[in-house]
DOGU-652728 format. One record per residue (C-alpha): x, y, z; residue number from 1; residue in three letters. Coordinates in Angstrom, 1 decimal. Layout:
BEGIN
<site X="X" Y="Y" Z="Z" nr="NUM" rest="Ala"/>
...
REM end
This chain:
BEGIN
<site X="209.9" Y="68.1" Z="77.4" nr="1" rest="Unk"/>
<site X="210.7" Y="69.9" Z="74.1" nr="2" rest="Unk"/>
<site X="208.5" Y="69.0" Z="71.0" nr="3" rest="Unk"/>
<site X="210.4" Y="68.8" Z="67.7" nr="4" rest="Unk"/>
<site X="209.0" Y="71.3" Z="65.4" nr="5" rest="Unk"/>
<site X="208.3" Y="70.4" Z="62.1" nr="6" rest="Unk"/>
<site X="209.2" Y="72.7" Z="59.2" nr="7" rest="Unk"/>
<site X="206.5" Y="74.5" Z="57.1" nr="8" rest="Unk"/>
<site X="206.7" Y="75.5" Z="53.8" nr="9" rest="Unk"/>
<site X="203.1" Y="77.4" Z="54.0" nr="10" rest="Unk"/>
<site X="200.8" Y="77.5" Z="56.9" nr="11" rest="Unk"/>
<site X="197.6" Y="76.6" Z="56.7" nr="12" rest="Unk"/>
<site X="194.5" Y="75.8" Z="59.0" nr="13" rest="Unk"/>
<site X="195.0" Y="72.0" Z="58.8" nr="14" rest="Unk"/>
<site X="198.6" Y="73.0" Z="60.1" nr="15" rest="Unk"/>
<site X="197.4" Y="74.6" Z="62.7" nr="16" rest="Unk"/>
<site X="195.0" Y="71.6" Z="63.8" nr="17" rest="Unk"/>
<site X="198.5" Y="69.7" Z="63.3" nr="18" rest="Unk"/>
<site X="200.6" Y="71.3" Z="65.8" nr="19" rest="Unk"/>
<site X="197.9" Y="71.0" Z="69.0" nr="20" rest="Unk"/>
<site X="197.6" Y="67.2" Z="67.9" nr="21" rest="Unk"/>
<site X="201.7" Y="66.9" Z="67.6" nr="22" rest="Unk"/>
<site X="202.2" Y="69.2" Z="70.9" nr="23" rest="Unk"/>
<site X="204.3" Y="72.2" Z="69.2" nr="24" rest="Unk"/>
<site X="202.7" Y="75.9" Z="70.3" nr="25" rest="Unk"/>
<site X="201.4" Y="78.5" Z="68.0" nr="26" rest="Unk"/>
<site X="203.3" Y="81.5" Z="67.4" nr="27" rest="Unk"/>
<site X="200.7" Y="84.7" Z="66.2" nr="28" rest="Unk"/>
<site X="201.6" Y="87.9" Z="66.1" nr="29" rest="Unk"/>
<site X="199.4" Y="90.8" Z="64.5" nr="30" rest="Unk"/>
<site X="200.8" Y="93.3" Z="61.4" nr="31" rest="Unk"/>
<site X="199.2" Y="96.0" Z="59.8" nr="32" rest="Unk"/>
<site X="201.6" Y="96.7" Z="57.4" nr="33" rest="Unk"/>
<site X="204.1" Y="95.4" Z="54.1" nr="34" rest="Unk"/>
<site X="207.1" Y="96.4" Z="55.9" nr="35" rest="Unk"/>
<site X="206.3" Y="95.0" Z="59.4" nr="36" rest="Unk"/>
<site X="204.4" Y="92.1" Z="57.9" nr="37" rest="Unk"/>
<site X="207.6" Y="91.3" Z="55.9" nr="38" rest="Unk"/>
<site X="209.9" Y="91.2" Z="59.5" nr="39" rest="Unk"/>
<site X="207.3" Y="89.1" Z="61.1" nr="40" rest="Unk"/>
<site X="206.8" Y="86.3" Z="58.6" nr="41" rest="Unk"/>
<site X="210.4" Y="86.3" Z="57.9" nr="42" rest="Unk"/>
<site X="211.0" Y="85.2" Z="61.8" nr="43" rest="Unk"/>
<site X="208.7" Y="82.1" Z="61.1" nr="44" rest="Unk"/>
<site X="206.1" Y="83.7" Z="63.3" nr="45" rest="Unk"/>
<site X="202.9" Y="80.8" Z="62.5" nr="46" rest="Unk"/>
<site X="200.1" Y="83.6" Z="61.9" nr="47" rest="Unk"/>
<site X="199.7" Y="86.7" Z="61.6" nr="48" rest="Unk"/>
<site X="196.7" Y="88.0" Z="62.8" nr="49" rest="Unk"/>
<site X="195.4" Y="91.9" Z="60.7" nr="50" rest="Unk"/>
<site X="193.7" Y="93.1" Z="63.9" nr="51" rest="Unk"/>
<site X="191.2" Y="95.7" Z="64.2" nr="52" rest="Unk"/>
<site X="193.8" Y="96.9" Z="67.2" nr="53" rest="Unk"/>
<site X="195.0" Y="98.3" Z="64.2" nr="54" rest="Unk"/>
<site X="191.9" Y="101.0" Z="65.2" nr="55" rest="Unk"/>
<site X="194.2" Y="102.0" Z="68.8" nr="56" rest="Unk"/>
<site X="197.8" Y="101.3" Z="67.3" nr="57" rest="Unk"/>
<site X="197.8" Y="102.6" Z="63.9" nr="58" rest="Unk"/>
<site X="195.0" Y="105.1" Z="64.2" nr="59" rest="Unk"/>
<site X="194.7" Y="106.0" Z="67.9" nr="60" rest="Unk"/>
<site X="191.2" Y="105.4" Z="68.4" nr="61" rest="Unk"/>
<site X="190.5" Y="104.5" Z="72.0" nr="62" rest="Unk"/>
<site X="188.5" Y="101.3" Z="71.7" nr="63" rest="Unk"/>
<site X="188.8" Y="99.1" Z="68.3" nr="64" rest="Unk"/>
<site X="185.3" Y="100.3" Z="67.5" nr="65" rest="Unk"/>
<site X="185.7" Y="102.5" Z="65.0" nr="66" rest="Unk"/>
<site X="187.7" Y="100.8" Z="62.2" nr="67" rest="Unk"/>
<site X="185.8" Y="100.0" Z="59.2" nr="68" rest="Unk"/>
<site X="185.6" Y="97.3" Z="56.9" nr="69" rest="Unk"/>
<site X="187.2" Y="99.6" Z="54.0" nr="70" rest="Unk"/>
<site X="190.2" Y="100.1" Z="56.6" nr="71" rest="Unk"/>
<site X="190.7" Y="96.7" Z="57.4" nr="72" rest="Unk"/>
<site X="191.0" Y="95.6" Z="53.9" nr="73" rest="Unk"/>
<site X="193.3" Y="98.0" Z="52.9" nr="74" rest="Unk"/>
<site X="195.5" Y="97.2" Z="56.2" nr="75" rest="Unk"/>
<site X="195.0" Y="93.2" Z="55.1" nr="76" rest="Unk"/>
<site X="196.4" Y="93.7" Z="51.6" nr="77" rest="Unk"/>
<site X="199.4" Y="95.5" Z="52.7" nr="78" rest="Unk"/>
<site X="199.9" Y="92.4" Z="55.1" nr="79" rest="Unk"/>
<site X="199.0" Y="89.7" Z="52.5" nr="80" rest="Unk"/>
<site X="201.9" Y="91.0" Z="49.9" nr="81" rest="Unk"/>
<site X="204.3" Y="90.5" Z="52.4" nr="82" rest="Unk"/>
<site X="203.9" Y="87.0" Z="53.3" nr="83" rest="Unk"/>
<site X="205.9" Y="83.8" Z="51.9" nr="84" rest="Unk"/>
<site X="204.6" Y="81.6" Z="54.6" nr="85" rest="Unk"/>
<site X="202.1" Y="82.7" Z="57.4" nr="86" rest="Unk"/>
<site X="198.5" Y="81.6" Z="58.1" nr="87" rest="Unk"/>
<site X="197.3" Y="85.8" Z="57.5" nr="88" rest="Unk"/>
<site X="193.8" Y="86.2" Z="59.5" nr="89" rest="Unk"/>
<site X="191.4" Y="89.2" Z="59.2" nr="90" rest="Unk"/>
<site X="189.1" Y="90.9" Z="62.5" nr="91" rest="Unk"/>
<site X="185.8" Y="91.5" Z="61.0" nr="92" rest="Unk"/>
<site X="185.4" Y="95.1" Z="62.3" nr="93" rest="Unk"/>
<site X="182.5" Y="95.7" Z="64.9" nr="94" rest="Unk"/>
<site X="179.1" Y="96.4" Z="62.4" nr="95" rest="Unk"/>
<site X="180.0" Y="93.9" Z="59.9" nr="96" rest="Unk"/>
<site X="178.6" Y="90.6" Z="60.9" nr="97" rest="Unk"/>
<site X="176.5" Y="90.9" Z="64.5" nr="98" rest="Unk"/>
<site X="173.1" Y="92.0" Z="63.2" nr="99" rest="Unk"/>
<site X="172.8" Y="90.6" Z="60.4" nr="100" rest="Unk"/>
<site X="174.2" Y="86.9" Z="59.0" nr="101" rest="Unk"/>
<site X="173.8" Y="88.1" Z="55.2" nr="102" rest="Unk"/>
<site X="176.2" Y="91.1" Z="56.3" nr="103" rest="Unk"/>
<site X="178.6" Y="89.2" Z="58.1" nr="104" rest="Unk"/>
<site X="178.7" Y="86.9" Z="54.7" nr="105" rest="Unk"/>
<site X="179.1" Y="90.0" Z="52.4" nr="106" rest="Unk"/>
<site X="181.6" Y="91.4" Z="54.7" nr="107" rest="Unk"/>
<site X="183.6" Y="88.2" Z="54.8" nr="108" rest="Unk"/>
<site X="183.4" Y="87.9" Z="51.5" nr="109" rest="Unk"/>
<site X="185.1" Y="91.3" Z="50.9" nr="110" rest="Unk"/>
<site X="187.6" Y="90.7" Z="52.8" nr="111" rest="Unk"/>
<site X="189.0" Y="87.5" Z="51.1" nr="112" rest="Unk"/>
<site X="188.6" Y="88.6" Z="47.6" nr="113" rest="Unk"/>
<site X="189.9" Y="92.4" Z="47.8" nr="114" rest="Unk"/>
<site X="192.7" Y="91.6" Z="50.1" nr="115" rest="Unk"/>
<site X="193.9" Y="87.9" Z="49.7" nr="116" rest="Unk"/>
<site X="193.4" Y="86.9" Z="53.3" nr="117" rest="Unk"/>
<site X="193.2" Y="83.6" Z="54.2" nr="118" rest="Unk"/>
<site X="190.7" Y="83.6" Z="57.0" nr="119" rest="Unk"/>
<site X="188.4" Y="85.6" Z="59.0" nr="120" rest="Unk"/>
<site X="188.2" Y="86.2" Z="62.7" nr="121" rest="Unk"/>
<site X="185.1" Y="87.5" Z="65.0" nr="122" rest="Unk"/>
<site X="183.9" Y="88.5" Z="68.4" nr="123" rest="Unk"/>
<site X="181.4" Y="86.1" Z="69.9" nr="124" rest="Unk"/>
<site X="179.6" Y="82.9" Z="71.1" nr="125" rest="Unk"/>
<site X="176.0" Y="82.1" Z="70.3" nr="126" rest="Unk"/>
<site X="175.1" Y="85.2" Z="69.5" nr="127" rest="Unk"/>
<site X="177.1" Y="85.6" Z="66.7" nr="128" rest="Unk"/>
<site X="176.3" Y="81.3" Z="65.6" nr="129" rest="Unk"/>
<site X="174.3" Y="82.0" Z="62.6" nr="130" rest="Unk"/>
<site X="177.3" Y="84.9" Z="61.3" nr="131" rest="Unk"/>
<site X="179.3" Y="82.2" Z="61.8" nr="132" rest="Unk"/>
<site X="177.9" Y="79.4" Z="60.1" nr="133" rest="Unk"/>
<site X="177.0" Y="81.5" Z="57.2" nr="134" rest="Unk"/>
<site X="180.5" Y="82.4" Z="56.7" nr="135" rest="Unk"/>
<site X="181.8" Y="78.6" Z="57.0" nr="136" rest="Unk"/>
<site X="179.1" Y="77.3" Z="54.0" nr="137" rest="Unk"/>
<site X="180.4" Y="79.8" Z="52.2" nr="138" rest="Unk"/>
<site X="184.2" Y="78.1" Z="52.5" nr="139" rest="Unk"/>
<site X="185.4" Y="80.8" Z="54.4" nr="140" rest="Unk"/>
<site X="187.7" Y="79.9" Z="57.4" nr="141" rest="Unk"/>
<site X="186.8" Y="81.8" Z="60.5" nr="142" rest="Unk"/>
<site X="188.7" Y="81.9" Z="63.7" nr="143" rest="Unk"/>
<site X="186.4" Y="82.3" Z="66.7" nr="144" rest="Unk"/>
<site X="187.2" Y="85.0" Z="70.0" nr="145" rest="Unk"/>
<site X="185.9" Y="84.1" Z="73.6" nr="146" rest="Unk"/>
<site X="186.7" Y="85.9" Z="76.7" nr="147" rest="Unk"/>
<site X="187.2" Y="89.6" Z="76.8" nr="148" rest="Unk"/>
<site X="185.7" Y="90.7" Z="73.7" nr="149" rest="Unk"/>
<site X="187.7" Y="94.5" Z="72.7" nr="150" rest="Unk"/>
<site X="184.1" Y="95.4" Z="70.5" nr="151" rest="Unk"/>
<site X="181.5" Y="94.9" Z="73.3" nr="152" rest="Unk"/>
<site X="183.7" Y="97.1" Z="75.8" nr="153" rest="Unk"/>
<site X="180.9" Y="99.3" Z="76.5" nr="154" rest="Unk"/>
<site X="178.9" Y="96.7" Z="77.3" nr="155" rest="Unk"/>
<site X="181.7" Y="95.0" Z="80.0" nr="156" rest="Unk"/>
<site X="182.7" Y="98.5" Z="80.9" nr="157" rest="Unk"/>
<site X="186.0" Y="97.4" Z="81.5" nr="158" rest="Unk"/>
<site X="188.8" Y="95.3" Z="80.2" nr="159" rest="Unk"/>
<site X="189.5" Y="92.8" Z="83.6" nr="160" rest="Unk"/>
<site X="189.3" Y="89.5" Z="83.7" nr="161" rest="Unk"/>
<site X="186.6" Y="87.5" Z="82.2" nr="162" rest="Unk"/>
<site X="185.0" Y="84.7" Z="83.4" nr="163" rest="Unk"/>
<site X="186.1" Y="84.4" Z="86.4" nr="164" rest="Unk"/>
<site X="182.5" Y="83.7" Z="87.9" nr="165" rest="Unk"/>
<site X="181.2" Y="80.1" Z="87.8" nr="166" rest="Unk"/>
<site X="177.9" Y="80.9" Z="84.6" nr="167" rest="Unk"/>
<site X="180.5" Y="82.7" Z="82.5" nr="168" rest="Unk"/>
<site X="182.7" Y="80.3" Z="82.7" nr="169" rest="Unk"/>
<site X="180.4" Y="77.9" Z="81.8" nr="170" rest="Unk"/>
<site X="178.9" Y="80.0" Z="78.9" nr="171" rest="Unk"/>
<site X="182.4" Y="80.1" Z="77.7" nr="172" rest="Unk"/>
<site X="183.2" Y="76.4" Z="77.7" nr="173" rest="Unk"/>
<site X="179.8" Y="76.1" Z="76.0" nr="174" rest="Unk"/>
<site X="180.4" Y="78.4" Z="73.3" nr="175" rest="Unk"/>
<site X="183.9" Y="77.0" Z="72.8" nr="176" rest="Unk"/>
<site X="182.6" Y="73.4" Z="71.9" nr="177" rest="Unk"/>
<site X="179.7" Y="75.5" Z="69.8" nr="178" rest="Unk"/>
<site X="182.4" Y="77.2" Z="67.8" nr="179" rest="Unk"/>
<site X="184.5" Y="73.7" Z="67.0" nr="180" rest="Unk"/>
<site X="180.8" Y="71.9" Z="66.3" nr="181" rest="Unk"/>
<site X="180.2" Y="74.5" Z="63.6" nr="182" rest="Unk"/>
<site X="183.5" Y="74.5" Z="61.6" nr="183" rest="Unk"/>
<site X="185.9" Y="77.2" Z="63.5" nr="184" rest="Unk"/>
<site X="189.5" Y="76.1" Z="62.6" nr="185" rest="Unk"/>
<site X="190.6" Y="77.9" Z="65.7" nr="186" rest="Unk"/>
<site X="189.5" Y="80.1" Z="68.7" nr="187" rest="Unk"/>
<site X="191.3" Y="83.1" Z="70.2" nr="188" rest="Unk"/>
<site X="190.9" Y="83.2" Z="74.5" nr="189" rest="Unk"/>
<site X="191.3" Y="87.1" Z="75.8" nr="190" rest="Unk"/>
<site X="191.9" Y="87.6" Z="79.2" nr="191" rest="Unk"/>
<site X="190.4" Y="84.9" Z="80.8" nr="192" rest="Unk"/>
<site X="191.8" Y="82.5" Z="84.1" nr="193" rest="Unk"/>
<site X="194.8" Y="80.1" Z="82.9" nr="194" rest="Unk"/>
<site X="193.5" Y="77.4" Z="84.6" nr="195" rest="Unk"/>
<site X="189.9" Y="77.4" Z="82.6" nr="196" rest="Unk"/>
<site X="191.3" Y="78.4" Z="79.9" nr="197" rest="Unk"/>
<site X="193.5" Y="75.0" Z="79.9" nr="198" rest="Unk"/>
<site X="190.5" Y="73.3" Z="80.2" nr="199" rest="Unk"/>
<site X="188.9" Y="74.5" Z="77.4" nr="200" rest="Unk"/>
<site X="192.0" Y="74.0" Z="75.0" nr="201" rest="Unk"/>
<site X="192.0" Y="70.4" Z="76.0" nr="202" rest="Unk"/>
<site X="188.1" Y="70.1" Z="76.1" nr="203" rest="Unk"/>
<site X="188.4" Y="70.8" Z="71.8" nr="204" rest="Unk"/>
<site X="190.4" Y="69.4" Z="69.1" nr="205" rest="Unk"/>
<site X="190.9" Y="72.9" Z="67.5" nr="206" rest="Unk"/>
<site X="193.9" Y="74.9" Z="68.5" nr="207" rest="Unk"/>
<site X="193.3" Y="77.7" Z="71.3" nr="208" rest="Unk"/>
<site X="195.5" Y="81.0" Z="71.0" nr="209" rest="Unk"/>
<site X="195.7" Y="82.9" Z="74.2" nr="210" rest="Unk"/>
<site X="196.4" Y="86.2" Z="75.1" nr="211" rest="Unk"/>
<site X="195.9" Y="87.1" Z="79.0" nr="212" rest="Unk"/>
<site X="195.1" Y="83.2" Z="78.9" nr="213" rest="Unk"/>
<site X="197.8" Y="81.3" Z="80.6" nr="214" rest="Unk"/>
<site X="200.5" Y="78.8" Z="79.4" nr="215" rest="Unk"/>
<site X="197.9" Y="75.7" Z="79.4" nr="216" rest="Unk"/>
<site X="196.6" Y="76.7" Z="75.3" nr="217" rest="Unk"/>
<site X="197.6" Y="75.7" Z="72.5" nr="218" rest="Unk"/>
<site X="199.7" Y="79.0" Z="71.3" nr="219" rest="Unk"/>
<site X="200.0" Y="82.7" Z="72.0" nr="220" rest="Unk"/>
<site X="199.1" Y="85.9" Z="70.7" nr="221" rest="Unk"/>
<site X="200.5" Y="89.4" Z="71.0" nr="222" rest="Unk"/>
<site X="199.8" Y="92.8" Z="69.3" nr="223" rest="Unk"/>
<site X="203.3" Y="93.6" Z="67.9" nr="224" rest="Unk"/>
<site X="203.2" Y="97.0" Z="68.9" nr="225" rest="Unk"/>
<site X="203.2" Y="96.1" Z="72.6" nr="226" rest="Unk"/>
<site X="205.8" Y="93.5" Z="72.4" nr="227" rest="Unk"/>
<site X="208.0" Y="95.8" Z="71.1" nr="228" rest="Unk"/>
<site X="207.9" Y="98.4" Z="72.8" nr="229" rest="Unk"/>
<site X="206.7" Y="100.9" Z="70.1" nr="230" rest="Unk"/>
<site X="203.5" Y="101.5" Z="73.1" nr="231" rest="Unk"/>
<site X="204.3" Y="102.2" Z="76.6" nr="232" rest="Unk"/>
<site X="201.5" Y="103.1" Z="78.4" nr="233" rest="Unk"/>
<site X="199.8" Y="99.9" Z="77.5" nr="234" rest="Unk"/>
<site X="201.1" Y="97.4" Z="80.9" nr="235" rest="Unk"/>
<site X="198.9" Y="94.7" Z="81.6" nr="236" rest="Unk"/>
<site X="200.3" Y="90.7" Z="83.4" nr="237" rest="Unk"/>
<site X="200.1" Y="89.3" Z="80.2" nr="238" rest="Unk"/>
<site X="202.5" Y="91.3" Z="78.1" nr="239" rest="Unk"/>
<site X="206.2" Y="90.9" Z="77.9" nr="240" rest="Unk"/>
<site X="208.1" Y="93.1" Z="75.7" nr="241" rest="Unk"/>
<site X="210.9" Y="91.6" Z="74.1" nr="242" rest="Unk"/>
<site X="212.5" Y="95.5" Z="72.9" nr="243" rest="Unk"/>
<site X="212.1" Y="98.7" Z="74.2" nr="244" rest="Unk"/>
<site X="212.1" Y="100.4" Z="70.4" nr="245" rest="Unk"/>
<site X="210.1" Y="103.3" Z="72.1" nr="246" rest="Unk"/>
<site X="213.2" Y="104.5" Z="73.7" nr="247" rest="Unk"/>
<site X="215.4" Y="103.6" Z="70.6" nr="248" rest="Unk"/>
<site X="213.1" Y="105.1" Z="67.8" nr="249" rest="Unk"/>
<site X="213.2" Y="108.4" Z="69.8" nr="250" rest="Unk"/>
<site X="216.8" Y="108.3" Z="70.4" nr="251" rest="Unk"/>
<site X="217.2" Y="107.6" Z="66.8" nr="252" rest="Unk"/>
<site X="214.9" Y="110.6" Z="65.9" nr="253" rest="Unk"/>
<site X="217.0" Y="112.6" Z="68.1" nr="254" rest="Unk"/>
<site X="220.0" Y="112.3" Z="67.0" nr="255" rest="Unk"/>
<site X="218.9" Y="112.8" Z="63.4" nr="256" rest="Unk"/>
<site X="217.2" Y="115.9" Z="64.2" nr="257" rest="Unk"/>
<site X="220.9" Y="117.1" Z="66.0" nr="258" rest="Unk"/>
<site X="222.7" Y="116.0" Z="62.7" nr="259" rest="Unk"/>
<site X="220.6" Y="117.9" Z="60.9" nr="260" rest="Unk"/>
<site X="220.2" Y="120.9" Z="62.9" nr="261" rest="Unk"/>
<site X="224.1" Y="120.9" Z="63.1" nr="262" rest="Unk"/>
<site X="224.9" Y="120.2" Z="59.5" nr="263" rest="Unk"/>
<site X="226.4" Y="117.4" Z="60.1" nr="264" rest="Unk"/>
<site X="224.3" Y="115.2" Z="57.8" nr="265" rest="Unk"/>
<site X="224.3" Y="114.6" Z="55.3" nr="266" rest="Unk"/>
<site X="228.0" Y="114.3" Z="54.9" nr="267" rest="Unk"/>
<site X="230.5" Y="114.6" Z="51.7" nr="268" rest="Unk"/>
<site X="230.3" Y="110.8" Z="51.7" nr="269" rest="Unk"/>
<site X="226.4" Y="111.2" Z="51.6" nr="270" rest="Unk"/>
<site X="226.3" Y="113.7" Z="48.9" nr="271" rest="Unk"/>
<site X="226.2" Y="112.7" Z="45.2" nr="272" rest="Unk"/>
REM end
């Protein structure tokens, strides 16, 4: 049954906890940029998410390691001066909050005062609890990630399916209720079954966002790059790209390099 959707003027973490309560999913998409931010809050997309996937998409790193706290700011602002209505979220990079609760703070801190964000998102469970609650006494919001954690990737190995096996599941469901107990607004579920992953959305009152997660949360997330099409080598389950810009952008870079190379741009109309 179809859930009427109410309209937003601004979205907002209570307007988040509003749609899981009134049944309507969350629409999050990540952005990088003014121009692309612009498109994506101009399709009503609910939040937009300033990823450090930014670290693969926009800089070609292999893992999202690398990205620093300078980069993600400067990729935040962009973002932020685009938006009329999206909830804008901001990845603390990897080395900015897991050692140390007064850096996670400071880097927190950075974030929403140089760029305008509106919340925070990290990596973690317990071990990140006191990062966390640091950040939420200082009034920050902060978006909590379970499942397959993109920073700790050297320590999985891989990127399959999390939690699949009966004490990380558990661990998972634990942290979960942790992360709602301490203040989290919302919690982000990477790659893990659909079926606990269901559970744990209705086991909380904050919103789950899924990616690789199942149909059962309480919205979805993809990197916009990927649902695009800009990426093709990138093909796991959980993605479905709704363009194929890859092939377009390259025809369209084609044929501009054939105009040119034939003189046939620009034209007399094109000429002042």
């Amino acid at each position: 049954m179809s859930v009427a959707k109410k309209e937003y003027k601004r979205i907002t973490t209570k307007s988040l906890v509003d749609m899981k309560s009134n049944g309507e999913k969350i629409a999050m998409l990540t952005a990088y940029d003014f121009s692309m931010a612009k498109i994506v809050d101009g399709a009503g997309i609910d939040v937009i998410l300033v990823g450090d996937s930014a670290s693969n998409v926009m800089a070609g790193h292999e893992t999202t390691l690398p990205i620093t706290l300078d980069q993600m700011i400067y990729h935040a602002t962009s973002v932020v001066r685009a938006i009329q209505r999206a909830l804008v979220v901001v990845d603390l990079p990897f080395g900015s909050y897991q050692s140390d609760p007064r850096e996670a703070l400071r880097s927190a801190i950075r974030i929403m005062k140089e760029s305008g964000a509106h919340a925070v998102k990290l990596e973690g469970g317990k071990e990140v609890k006191d990062s966390i609650k640091r950040i939420l006494h200082a009034g920050i919001p902060v978006m909590g990630h379970l499942g397959l954690t993109p920073q700790s990737i050297y320590k999985f190995g891989t990127y399959t399916v999390r939690a699949r096996q009966e004490e990380e599941a558990e661990k998972l469901k634990s942290d979960a209720k942790m992360l709602e107990k301490i203040g989290c607004f919302a919690v982000v579920l990477e790659k893990v079954p659909a079926d606990l992953a269901k559970e744990v959305a209705e086991s909380v009152s904050i919103p789950v966002i899924g990616i690789g997660a199942g149909n059962g949360v309480d919205g979805q997330v993809l990197v916009v790059h990927d649902m695009l099409g800009m990426t093709h080598e990138f093909n796991p389950r959980f993605l479905r790209r709704y363009a194929d810009l890859h092939a377009e952008m390259t025809k369209a870079f084609e044929n501009y390099r054939d105009d040119v190379k034939s003189k046939d741009f620009p034209s007399d109309d094109e000429q002042y």
